[in-house]
N, C-alpha and C positions, 0 to 999 in steps of 0.2 A: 088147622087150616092148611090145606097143600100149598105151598109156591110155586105157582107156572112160569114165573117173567123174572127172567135176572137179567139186569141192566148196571154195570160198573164200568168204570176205568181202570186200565191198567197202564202201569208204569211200562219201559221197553221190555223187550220180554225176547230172549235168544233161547231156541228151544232146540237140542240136537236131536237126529233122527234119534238116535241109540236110545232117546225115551218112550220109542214106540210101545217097548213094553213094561216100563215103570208101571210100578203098583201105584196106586194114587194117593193112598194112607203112609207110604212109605218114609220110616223115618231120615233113612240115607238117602234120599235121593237130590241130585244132584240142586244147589241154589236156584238155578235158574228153575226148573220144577216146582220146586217152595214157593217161589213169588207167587207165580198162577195158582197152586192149588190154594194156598194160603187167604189170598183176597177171592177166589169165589168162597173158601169159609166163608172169611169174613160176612159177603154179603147173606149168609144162613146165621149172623146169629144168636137171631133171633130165637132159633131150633135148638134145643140144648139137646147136649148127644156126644158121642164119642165123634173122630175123624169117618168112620164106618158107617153110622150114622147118618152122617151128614153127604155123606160121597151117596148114600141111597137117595137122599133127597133131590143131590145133582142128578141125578138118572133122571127124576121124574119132572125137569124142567120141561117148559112146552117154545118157550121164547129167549132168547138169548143174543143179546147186540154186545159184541166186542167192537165194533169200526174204531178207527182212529187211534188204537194202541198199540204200534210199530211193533206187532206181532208177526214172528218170522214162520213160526212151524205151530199149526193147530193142532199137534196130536194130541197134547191131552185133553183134546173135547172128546173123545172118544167116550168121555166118561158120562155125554147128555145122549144117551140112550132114546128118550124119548121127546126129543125136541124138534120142534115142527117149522118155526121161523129162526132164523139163523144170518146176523148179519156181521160179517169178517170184511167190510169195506174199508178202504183207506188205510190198509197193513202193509206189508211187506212177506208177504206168503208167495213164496212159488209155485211151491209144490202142496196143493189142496186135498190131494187125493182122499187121504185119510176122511175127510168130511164128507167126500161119497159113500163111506160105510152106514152113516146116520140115517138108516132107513125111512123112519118117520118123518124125514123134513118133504114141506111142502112148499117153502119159500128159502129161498139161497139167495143171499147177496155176495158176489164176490167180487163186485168191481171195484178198481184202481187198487189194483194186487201188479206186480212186477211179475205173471205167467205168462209163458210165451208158449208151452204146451198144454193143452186141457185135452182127457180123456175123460167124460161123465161116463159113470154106470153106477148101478143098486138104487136108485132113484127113480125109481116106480111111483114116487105119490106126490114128485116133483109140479108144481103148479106154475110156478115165478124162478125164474133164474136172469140172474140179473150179473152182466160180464162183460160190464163198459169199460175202456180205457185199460187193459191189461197189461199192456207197456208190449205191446208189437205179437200180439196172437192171433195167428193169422188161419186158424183152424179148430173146430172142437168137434174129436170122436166122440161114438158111443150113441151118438143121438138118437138111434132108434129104440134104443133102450128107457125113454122118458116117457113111456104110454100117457102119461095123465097131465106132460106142458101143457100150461095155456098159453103163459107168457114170456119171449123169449127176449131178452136185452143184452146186445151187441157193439154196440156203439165206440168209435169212436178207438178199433182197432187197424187190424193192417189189410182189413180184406178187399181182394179185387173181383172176386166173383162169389158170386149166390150156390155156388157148388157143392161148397162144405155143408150146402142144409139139403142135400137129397134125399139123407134120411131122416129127416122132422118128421114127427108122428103127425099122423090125423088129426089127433086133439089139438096140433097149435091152434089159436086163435089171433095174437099179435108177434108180429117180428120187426124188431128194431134194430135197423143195421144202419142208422144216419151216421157219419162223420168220420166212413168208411172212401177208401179211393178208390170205389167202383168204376172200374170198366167192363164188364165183359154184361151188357145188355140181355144178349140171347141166356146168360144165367138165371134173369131174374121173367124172362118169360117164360122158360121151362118149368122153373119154379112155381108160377102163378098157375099152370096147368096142369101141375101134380097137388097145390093143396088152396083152400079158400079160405084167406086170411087177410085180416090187414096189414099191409107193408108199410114200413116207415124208412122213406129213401132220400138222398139227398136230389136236388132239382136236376141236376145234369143228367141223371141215369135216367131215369122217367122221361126225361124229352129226349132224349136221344131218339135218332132216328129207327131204328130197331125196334122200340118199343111203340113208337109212333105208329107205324107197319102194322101193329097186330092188337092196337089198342087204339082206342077214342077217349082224346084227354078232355075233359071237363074239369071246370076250377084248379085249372095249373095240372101238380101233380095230387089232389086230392082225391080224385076218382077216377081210375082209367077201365073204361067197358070193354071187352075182349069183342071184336069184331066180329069173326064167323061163327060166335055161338053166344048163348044166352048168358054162361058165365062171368061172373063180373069176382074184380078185386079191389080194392081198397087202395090208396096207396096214400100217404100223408105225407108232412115234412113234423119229425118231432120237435117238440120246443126244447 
């Protein structure tokens, strides 16, 4: 029977870059390496096999939740090849890069990470990306690069205007930027006339007078109709 879903806890876990290229089987490699490779065995084992083995089996994971285990540096996921949901919330990761190599993922959780930079790319089959609360990230490249978002979560960073997403793909269908210090209005109606999605904004932006201007508010901020044309967008407050 294949394993798709590994779900454990780990202890703190300090992981230096210099393990970018540690072998995963490797017997010298440094303790803090041991922990992590050691406890995903563990949850294999079930699979009896050599470390080689079982590192084949980590490849062919499809799901994988680390949240909540003061994990500083993800490179050795490098080793889930094939893993498609991927949740790193509630760590202490900066620098995530490395987990945009995971070309198979289709859902990313990375919120309440301490990033203040984010560049996505290689995430072609990206669905859900979820990037609330990053402790003061006030921008993310690369976005044209995500042909397949649908869902984009933002919440609850540094941003002042809707700019940073001029290059959202087509495919978005939901954007949640609530508990953001939006000001810049004319942002979020450029926005609305480059792509047709639901917005999820906090009250003040949405009634501002700007928006007002070139939009017909019904039920607050939950539906605003674009005035001189047929177009409509969506706009919500998220819970």
């Amino acid at each position: 029977m294949m394993l798709k879903t590994l779900i454990f806890s780990l202890s703190l876990i300090v992981l230096p870059q210099a393990l970018l290229g540690q072998e995963f089987c490797d017997h010298n490699a440094p303790l803090s390496f041991k922990k992590t490779r050691d406890l995903m065995l563990r949850a294999l084992a079930a699979h009896e096999g050599t470390c080689h083995e079982k590192e084949e089996s980590l490849r062919k994971l499809k799901k994988v939740d680390l949240s909540q285990q003061g994990i500083q540096d993800p490179s050795p996921l490098r080793v889930l090849e094939q893993v498609e949901d991927l949740n790193l919330s509630n760590n202490k990761i900066e620098n995530p890069h490395i987990v945009f190599n995971l070309a198979h993922l289709s859902s990313l959780n990375l919120s309440h990470n301490p990033i203040k930079k984010l560049r996505v790319r290689s995430l072609s089959n990206i669905k859900t990306l979820l990037l609330d609360f990053l402790g003061g990230a006030k921008r993310i490249g690369g976005m044209r690069n995500l042909s397949s978002l649908k869902d984009l979560s933002f919440r609850g960073n540094k941003l002042s205007s809707l700019k940073v997403f001029n290059e959202i793909p087509q495919s978005l269908e939901s954007l949640d930027v609530t508990h953001n210090p939006l000001t810049d209005a004319e942002s979020v109606i450029n926005l609305a006339n480059k792509v047709n999605l639901n917005f999820f904004l906090n009250d003040h932006i949405c009634k501002s007078r700007k928006v007002k201007d070139n939009y017909g508010i019904q039920q607050g901020c939950v539906q605003l109709k674009k005035i001189k044309s047929q177009k409509s967008i969506k706009v919500g407050n998220a819970q």
